[in-house]
C-alpha positions as CSV (number, residue, x, y, z in Angstrom):
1,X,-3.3,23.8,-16.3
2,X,-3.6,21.5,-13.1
3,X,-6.3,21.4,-11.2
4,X,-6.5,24.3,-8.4
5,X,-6.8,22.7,-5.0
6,X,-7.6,26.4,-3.8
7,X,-10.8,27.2,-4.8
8,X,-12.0,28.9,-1.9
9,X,-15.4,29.2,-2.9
10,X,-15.6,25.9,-3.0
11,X,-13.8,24.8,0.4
12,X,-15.9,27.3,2.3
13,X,-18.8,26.0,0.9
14,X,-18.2,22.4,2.3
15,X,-15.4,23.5,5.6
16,X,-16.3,21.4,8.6
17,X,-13.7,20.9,11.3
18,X,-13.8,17.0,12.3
19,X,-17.2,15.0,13.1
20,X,-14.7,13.7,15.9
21,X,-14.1,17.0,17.2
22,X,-15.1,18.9,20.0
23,X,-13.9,22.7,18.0
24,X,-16.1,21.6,15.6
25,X,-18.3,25.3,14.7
26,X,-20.7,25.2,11.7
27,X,-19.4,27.4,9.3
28,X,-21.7,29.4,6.9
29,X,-23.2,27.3,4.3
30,X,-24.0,27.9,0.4
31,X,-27.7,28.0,0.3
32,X,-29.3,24.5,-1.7
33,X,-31.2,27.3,-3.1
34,X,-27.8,28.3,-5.2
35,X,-25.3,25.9,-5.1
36,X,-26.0,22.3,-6.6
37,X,-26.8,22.9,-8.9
38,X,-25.0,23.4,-11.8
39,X,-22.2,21.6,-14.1
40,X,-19.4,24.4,-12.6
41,X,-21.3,23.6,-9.3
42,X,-20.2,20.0,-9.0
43,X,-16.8,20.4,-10.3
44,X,-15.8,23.4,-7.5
45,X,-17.6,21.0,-4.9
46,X,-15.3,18.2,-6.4
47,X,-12.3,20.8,-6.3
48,X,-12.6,21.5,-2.3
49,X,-12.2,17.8,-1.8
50,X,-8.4,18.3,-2.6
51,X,-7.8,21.1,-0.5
52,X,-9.4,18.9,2.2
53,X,-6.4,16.1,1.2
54,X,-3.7,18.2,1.0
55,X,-4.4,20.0,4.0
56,X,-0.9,19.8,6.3
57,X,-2.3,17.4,9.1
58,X,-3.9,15.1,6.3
59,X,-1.7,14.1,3.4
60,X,0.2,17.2,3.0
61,X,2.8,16.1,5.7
62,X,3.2,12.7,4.2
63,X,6.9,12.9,3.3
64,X,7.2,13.4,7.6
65,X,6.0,9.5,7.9
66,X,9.9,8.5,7.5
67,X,11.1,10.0,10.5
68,X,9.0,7.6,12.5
69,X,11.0,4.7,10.7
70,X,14.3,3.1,10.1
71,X,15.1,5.4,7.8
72,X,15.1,9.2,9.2
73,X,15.7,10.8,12.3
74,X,14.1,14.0,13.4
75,X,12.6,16.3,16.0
76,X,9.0,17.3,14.5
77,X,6.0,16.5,13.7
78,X,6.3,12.8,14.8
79,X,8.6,13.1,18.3
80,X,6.4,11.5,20.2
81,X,5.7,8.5,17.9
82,X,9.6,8.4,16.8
83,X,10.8,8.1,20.0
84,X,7.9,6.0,21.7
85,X,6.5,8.1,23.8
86,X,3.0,9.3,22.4
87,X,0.2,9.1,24.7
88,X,-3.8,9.6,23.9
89,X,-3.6,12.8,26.0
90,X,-1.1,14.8,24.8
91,X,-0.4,13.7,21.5
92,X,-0.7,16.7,19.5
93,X,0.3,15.2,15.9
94,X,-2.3,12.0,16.3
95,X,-5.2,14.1,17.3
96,X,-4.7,16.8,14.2
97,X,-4.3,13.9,11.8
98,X,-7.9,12.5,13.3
99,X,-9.4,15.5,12.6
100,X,-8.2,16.3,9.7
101,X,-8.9,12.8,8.2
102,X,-12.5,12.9,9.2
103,X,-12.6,16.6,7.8
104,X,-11.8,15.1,4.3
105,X,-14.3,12.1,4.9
106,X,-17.2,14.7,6.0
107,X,-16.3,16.8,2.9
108,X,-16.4,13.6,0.7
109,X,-20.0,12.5,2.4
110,X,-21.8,16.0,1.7
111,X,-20.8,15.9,-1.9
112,X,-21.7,12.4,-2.6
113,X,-25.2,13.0,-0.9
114,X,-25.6,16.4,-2.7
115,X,-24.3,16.2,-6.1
116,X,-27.0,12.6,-6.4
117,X,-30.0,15.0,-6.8
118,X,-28.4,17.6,-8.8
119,X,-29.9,18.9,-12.4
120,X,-27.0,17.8,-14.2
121,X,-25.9,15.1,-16.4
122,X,-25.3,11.8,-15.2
123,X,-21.7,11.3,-16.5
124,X,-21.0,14.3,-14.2
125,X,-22.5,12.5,-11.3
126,X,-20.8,9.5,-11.6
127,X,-17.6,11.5,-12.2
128,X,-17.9,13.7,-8.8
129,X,-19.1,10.9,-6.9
130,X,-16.3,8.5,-7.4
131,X,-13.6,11.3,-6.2
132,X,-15.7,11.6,-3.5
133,X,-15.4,7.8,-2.6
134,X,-11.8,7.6,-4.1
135,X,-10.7,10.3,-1.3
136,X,-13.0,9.1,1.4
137,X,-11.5,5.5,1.0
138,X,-8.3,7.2,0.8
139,X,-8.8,8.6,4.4
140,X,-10.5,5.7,6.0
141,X,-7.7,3.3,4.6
142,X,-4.8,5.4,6.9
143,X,-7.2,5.4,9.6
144,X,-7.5,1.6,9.3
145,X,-3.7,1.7,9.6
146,X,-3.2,4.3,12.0
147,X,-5.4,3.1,14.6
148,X,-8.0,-0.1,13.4
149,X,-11.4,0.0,13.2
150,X,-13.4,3.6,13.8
151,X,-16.4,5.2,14.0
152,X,-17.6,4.6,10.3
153,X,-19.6,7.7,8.6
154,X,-20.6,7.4,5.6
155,X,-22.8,9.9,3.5
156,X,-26.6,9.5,5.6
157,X,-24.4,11.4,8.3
158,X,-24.9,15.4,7.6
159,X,-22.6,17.2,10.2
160,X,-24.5,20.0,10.3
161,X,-27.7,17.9,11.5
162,X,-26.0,15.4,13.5
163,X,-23.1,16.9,15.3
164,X,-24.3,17.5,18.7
165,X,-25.8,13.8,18.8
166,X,-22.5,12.1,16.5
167,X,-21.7,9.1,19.2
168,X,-20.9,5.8,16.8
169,X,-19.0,2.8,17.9
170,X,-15.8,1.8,16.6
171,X,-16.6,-0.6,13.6
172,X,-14.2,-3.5,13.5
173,X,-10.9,-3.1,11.1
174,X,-12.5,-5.7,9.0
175,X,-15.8,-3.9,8.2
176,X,-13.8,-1.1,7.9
177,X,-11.9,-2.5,5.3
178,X,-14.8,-4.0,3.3
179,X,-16.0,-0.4,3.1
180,X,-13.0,0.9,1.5
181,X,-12.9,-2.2,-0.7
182,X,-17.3,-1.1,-1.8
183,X,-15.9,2.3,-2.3
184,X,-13.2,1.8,-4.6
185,X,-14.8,-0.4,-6.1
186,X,-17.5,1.8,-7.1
187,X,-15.3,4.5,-7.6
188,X,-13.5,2.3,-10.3
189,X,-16.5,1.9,-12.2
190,X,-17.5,5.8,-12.2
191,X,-13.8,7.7,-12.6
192,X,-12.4,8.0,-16.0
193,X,-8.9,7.0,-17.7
194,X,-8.0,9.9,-17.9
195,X,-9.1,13.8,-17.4
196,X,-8.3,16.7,-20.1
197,X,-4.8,19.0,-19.3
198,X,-6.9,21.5,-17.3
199,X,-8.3,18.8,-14.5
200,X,-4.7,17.0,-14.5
201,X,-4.4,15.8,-10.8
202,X,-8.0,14.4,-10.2
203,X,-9.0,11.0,-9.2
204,X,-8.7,8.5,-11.9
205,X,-10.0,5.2,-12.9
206,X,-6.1,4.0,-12.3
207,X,-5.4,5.8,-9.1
208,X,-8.5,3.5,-7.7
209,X,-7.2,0.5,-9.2
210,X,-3.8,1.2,-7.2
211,X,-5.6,2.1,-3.9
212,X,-7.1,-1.3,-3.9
213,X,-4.7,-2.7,-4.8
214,X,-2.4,-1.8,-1.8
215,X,-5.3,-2.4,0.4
216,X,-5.5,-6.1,-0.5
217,X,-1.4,-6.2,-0.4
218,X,-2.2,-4.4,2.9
219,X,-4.3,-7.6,4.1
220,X,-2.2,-9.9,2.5
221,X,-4.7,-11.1,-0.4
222,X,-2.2,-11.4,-2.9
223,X,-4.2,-12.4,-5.7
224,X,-6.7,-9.8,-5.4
225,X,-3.5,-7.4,-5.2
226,X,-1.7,-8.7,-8.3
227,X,-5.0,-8.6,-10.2
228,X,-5.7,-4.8,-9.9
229,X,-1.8,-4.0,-9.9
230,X,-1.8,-5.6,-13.5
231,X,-4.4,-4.0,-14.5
232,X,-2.8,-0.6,-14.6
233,X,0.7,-1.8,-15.5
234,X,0.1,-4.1,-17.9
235,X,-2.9,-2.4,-19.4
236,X,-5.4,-5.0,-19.2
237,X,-9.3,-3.3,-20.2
238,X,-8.0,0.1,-20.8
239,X,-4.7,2.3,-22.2
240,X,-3.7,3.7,-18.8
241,X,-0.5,5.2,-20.0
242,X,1.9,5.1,-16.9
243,X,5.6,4.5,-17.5
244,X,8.4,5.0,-14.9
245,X,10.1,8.3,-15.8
246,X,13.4,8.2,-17.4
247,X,15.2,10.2,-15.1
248,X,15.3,9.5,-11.2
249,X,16.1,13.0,-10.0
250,X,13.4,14.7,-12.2
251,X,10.6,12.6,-11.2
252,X,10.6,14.6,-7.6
253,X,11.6,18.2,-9.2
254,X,8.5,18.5,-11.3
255,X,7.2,22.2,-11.0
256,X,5.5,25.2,-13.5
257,X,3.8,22.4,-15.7
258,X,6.3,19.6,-16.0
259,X,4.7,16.4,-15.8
260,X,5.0,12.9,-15.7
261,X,3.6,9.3,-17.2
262,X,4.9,7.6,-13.6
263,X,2.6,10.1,-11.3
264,X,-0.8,8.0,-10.9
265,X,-2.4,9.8,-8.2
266,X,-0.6,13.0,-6.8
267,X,-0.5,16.7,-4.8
268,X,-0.2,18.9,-7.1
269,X,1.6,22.1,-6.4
270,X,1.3,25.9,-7.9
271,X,4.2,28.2,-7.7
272,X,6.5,28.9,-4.9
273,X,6.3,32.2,-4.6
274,X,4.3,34.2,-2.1
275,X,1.6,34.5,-4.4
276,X,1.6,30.6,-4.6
277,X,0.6,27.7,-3.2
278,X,2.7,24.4,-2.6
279,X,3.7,22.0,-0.2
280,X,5.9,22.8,3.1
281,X,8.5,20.2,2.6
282,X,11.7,22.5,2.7
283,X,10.7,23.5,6.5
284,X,11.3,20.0,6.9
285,X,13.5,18.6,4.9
286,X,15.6,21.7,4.3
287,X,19.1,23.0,5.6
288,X,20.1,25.6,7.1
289,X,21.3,27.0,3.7
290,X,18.2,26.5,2.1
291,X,16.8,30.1,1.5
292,X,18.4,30.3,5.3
293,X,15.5,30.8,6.3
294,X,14.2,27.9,8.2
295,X,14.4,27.8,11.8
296,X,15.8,23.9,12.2
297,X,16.8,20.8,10.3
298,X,13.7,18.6,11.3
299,X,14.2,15.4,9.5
300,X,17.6,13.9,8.3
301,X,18.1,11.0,6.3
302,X,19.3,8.3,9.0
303,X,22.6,6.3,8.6
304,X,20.9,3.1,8.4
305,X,19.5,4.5,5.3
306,X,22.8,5.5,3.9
307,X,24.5,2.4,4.2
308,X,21.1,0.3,3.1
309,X,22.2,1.7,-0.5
310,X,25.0,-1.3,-2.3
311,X,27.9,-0.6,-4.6
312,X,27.2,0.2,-8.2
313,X,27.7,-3.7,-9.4
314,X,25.0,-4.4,-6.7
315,X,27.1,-5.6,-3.9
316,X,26.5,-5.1,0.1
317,X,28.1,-1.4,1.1
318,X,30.3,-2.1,4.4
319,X,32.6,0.9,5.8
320,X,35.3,-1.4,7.1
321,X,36.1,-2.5,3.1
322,X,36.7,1.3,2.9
323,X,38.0,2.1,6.6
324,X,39.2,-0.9,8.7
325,X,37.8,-0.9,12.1
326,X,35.6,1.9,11.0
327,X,32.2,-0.3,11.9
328,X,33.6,-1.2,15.8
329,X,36.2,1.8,15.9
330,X,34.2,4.2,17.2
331,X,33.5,7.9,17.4
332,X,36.8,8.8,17.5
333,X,38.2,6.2,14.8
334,X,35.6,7.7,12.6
335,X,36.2,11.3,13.2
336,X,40.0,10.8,12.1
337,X,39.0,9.1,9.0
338,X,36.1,11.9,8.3
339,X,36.5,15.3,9.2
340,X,38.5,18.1,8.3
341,X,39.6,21.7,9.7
342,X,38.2,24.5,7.9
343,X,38.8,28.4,9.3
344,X,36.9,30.6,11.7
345,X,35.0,32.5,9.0
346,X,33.3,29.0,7.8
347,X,35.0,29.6,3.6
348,X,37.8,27.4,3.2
349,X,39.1,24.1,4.3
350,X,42.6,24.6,5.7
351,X,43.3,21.4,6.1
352,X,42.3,18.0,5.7
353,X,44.2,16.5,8.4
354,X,44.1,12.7,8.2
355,X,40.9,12.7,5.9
356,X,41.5,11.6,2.2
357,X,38.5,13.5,1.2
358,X,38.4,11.5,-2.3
359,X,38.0,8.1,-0.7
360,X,35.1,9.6,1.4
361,X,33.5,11.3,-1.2
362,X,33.9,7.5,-3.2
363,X,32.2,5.7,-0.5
364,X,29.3,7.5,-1.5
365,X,29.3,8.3,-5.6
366,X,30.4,4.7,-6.4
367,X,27.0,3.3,-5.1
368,X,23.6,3.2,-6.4
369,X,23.1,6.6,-8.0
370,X,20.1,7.2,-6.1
371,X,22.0,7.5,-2.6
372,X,23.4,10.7,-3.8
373,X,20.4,11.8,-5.9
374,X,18.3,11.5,-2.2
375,X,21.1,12.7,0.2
376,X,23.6,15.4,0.6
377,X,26.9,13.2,1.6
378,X,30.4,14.5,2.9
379,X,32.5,16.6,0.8
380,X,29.7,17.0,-2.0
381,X,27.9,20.5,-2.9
382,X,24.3,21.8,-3.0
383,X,23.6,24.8,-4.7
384,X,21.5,26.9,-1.7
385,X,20.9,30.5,-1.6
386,X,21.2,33.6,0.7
387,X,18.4,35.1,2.6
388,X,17.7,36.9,-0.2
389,X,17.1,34.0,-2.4
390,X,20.6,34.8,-4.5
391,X,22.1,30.8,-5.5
392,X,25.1,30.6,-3.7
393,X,27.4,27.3,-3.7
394,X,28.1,25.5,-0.2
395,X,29.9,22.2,0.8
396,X,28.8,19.8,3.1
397,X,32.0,19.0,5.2
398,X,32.7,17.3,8.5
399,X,34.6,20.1,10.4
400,X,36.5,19.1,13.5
401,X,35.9,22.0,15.6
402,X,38.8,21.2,18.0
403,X,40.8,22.3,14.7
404,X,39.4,25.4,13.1
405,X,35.8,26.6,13.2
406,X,32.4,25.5,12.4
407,X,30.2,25.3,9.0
408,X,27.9,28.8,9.2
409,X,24.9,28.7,6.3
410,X,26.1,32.4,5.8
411,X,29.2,31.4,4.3
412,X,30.8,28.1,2.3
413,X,29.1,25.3,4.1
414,X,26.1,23.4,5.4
415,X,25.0,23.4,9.3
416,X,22.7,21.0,11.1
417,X,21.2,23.6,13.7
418,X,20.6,20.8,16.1
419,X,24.4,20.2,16.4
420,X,24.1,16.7,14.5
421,X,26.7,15.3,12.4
422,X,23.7,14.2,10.2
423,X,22.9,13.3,6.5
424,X,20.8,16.2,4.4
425,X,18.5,15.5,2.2
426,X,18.6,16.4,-1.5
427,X,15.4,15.0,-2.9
428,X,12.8,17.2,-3.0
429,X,14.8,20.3,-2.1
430,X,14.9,22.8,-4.0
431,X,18.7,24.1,-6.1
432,X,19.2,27.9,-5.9
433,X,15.7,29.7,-6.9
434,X,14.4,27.7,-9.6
435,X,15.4,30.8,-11.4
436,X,13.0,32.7,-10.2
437,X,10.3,30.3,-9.8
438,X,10.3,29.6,-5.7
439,X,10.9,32.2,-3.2
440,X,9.1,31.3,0.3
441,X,10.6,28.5,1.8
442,X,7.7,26.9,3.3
443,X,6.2,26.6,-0.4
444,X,8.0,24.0,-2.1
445,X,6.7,23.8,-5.7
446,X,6.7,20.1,-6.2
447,X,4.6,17.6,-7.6
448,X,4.2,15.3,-4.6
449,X,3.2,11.7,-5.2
450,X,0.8,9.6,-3.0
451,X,0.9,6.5,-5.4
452,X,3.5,6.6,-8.2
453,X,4.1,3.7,-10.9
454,X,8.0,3.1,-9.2
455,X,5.7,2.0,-6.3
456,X,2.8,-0.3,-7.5
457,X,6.0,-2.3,-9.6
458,X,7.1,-2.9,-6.5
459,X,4.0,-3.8,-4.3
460,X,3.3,-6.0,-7.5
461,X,6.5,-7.6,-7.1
462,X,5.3,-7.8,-3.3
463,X,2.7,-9.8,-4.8
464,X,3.9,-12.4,-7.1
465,X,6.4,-13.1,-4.4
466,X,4.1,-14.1,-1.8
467,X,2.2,-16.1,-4.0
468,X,5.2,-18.3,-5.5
469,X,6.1,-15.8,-8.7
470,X,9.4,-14.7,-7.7
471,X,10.5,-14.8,-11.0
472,X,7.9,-12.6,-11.5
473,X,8.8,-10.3,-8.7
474,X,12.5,-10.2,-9.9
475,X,11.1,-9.0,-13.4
476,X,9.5,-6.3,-11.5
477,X,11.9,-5.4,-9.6
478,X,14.7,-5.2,-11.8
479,X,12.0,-2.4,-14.2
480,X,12.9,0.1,-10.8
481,X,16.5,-0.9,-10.2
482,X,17.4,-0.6,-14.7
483,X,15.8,3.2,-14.1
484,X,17.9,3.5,-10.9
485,X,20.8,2.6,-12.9
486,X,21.4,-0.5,-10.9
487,X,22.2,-4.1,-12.0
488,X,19.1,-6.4,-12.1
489,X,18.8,-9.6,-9.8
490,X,19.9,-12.8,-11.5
491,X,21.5,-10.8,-13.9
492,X,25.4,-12.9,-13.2
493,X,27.1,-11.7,-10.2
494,X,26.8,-14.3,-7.5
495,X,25.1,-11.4,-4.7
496,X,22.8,-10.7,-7.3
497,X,21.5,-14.3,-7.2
498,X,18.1,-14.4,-5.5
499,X,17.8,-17.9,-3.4
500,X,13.9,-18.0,-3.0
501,X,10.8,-16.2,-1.7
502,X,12.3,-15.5,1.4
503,X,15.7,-13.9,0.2
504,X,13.3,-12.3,-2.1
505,X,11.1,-10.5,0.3
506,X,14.1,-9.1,1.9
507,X,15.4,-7.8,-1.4
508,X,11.8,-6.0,-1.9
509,X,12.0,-4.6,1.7
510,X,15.5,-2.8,1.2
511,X,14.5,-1.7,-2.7
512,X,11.1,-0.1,-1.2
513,X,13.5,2.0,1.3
514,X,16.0,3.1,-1.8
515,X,13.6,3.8,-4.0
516,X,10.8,5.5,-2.0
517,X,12.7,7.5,0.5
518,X,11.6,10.6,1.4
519,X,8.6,10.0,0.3
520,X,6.7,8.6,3.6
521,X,6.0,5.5,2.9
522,X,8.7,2.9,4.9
523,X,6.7,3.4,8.3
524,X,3.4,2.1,7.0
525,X,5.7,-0.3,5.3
526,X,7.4,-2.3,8.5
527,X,4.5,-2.1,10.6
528,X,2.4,-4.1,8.4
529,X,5.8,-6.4,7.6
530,X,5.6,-7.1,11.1
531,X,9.2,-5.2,11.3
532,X,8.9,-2.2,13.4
533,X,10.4,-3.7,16.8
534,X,13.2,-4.7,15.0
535,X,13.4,-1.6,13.2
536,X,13.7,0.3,16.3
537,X,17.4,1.3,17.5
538,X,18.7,4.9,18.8
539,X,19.2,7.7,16.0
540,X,23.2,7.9,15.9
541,X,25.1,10.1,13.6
542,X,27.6,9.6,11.4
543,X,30.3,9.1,13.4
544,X,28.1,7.1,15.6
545,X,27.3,9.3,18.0
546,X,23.9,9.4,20.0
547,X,20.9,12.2,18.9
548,X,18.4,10.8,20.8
549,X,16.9,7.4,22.2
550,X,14.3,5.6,20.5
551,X,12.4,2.9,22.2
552,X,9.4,0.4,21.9
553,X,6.7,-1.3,23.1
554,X,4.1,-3.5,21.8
555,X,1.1,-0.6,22.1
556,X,2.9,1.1,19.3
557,X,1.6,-1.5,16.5
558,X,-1.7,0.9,16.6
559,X,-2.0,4.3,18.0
560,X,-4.0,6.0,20.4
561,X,-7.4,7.0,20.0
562,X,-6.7,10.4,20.8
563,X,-8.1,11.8,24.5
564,X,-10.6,14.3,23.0
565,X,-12.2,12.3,21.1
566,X,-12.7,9.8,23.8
567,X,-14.1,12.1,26.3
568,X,-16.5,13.8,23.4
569,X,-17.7,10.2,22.3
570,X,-17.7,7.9,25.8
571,X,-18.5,4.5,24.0
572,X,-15.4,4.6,22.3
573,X,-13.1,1.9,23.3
574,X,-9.3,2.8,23.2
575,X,-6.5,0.8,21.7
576,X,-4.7,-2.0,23.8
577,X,-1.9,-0.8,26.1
578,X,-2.9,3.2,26.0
């Protein structure tokens, strides 16, 4: 059985609202005089840690992270840091994912300072106390990325004491970092391989091996990077297990006890039913004809994604080999070649006027398999379901409205309710009902990965890359694209042909974007790259056609320290530009 991050014993026992936060109200306590103090004691205390990491505003939205890239477009959670526009005082998003950071590092610091005195055995201890530093690192390492050095806490701060009189500097991003480094580190030395079936999902010895490792890849120290990266891949001191998982579409539709060797540290998720608990990635990610029940598409895979993904023999995807003049023709030129007429009641096409439906539907299915294993494309079908749940088949067509009507979620086809001409995603949404198994749309019932193997090969490759391996990193490389189904570089065809440790980076860049979209990671990605300003264009759909602006300016490498928090704590110094 997985581990239940809902013991509400537990979480209640440890709730605090942020350090950083002026809402903050203690909340009853669990007497010292009967909690901590038993085996059962430690592990619920452990427990509520995870509800604190999964919570929505920490890592429970962090599939939403790709909207505010290259990658996706959307309208919510991110707007304002999408589009450019957030400010200290009236970003919403960036002041709830403060709080709720510091919330999990306030949990972490009162178990680690409780369970050390505890009557138990000592294995337990160590146990307890590296999750503890595992998840606090965890929160203080997006921190460190979100906005630099903060106000550092570590376990001698109890909230309840120190609350009123909580008014520390901002540490520098470098002692912040040597932190996270001492807590990994310790938390390395205290987790275990592996945990028995009923504690699956916990903080391993691997997970913190991987964490640190992509904080050194974060600060460019290669070596130390490679060094914990191989330890978990290639199995140097212990029998770690992980193994990419054979199928690519599985992998993100793991629910009611399926599991997999390539999940190293994860959310897990109960059933997604009312009585459940899961993540809410449908309200998200979902279409209007998923459980039709969702008020909007929020976040759509963006064209620049789409075409990122090459032809099946591994060469560069470019519309005008399909459609001449198709790149420079236009909204209308695209529209001809694209859309069809379907009738008023939104059942059947009635015509396909200049479309060859076929030769659209090709552009997409002859390319890597993983474009259409992430994305809904043109013309292909996604078994959704009613508002009573019922699986019911729709289409995904490109209606021109001037000839017939428009796609209704009630009836045969998909709708964008922002009026887009947008991409859907596929990945991570759930087909029909999962016979039976999901039925409220905000509780999607999948296994959601914060570090997965299909990641670390590639941050390895990252790497040996950067330190002159690029064989090395091609070996690495081509592990994810063979699963993929994709030809491996240097494996003949002239575009395969990797030219040095420049062309090589680029080649790790795009694969991290195929491979881990959807999944929150490419914004994090470019702005440590050094890419975001380059990344930034207007979201267009797929004819080309303007959703919304997106622009940038310098200030956006870090974010604001949020308003609240710098009227509550005066000594803070805010961010440059904000």
């Amino acid at each position: 059985m997985k581990i239940r991050i809902i013991a509400l014993a537990a979480a209640s026992a440890l709730m605090t609202l942020s350090c950083e936060s002026l809402d903050y109200t203690p909340s009853d306590q669990m007497s010292g005089t009967t909690f901590w103090k038993t085996e059962d004691h430690a592990r619920q205390a452990a427990v509520g840690l995870y509800a604190a990491m999964k919570a929505q505003w920490c890592f429970g939205m962090e599939f939403t992270f790709d909207m505010c890239s290259d990658i996706a477009d959307g309208t919510t959670p991110w707007a304002d840091i999408s589009r450019g526009t957030s400010f200290a005082s009236n970003s919403g998003g960036v002041q709830n994912h403060w709080q709720y950071l510091y919330e999990l590092v306030h949990r972490s610091n009162t178990v680690i300072r409780n369970v050390a005195s505890m009557p138990i055995s000592p294995e337990t201890i160590d146990r307890v106390t590296g999750e503890a530093k595992f998840l606090r690192a965890l929160a203080y390492f997006r921190m460190l990325n979100a906005w630099g050095g903060v106000p550092y806490y570590d376990e001698t701060c109890d909230i309840n004491e120190e609350f009123a009189s909580l008014d520390s500097p901002r540490c520098t991003a470098d002692e912040l970092r040597t932190h996270i480094i001492d807590d990994l580190t310790d938390a390395i030395a205290k987790l275990p391989v592996a945990w028995e079936a009923a504690d699956r999902g916990r903080a391993t010895r691997g997970a913190a091996y991987a964490l640190r490792g992509k904080v050194y890849l974060f600060n460019r120290q290669w070596t130390e990077a490679v060094s914990d990266f191989e330890e978990i891949v290639y199995d140097r001191s212990a029998s770690y297990g992980y193994s990419l998982h054979p199928d690519y579409n599985e992998l993100f539709r793991l629910y009611n006890g399926r599991t997999s060797p390539e999940m190293i540290f994860s959310i897990q998720s109960i059933d997604g039913n009312t009585a459940g608990y899961a993540l809410d990635i449908v309200s998200y990610f979902g279409n209007k004809s998923t459980m039709r029940l969702i008020a909007s598409n929020c976040i759509v895979p963006s064209t620049t994604l789409v075409d990122m993904y090459e032809w099946l023999d591994g060469s560069p995807f470019d519309w005008d080999d399909l459609f001449p003049g198709f790149n420079d023709g236009g909204s209308q030129l695209r529209r001809k070649y694209m859309s069809v007429a379907i009738d008023q009641g939104s059942t059947v096409v009635t015509s396909t006027l200049d479309c060859d439906t076929s030769r659209v539907m090709d552009a997409y299915r002859l390319r890597d398999p993983r474009l259409c294993l992430n994305v809904i494309t043109p013309y292909s079908h996604y078994l959704g379901t009613d508002a009573g749940s019922t699986p019911m088949d729709k289409q995904f067509v490109l209606a021109d409205a001037s000839k017939g009507g428009a796609p209704m979620e009630a009836m045969a086809f998909i709708r964008n309710s922002e009026g887009w001409n947008s991409y859907f995603w596929r990945k991570w949404i759930p087909t029909g009902n999962l016979d039976g198994y999901w039925g409220e749309y905000n509780r999607t019932p999948y296994e959601f990965p914060l570090i997965r193997l299909g990641d670390v090969l590639l941050m390895l490759a990252e790497a040996y890359n950067e330190s002159g391996e690029t064989d090395k990193a091609v070996a690495e490389v081509n592990k994810v694209r063979t699963r993929a189904g994709m030809p491996g570089l240097n494996s003949g065809a002239a575009w395969l042909a990797v030219s040095g440790l420049d062309d090589m980076a680029g080649r790790i860049r795009r694969e991290r974007a195929l491979e881990l979209a959807g999944e929150g990671q490419r914004y994090w990605d470019l702005r440590r790259w050094g890419l975001l300003e380059e990344s930034v264009k207007d979201a267009t759909d797929i004819f080309g056609d303007l959703m919304y602006t997106r622009s940038y300016q310098p200030r956006h490498e870090l974010w604001p320290i949020p308003l609240v928090e710098m009227e509550r704590n005066p000594i803070l110094v805010q961010n440059e530009g904000w």
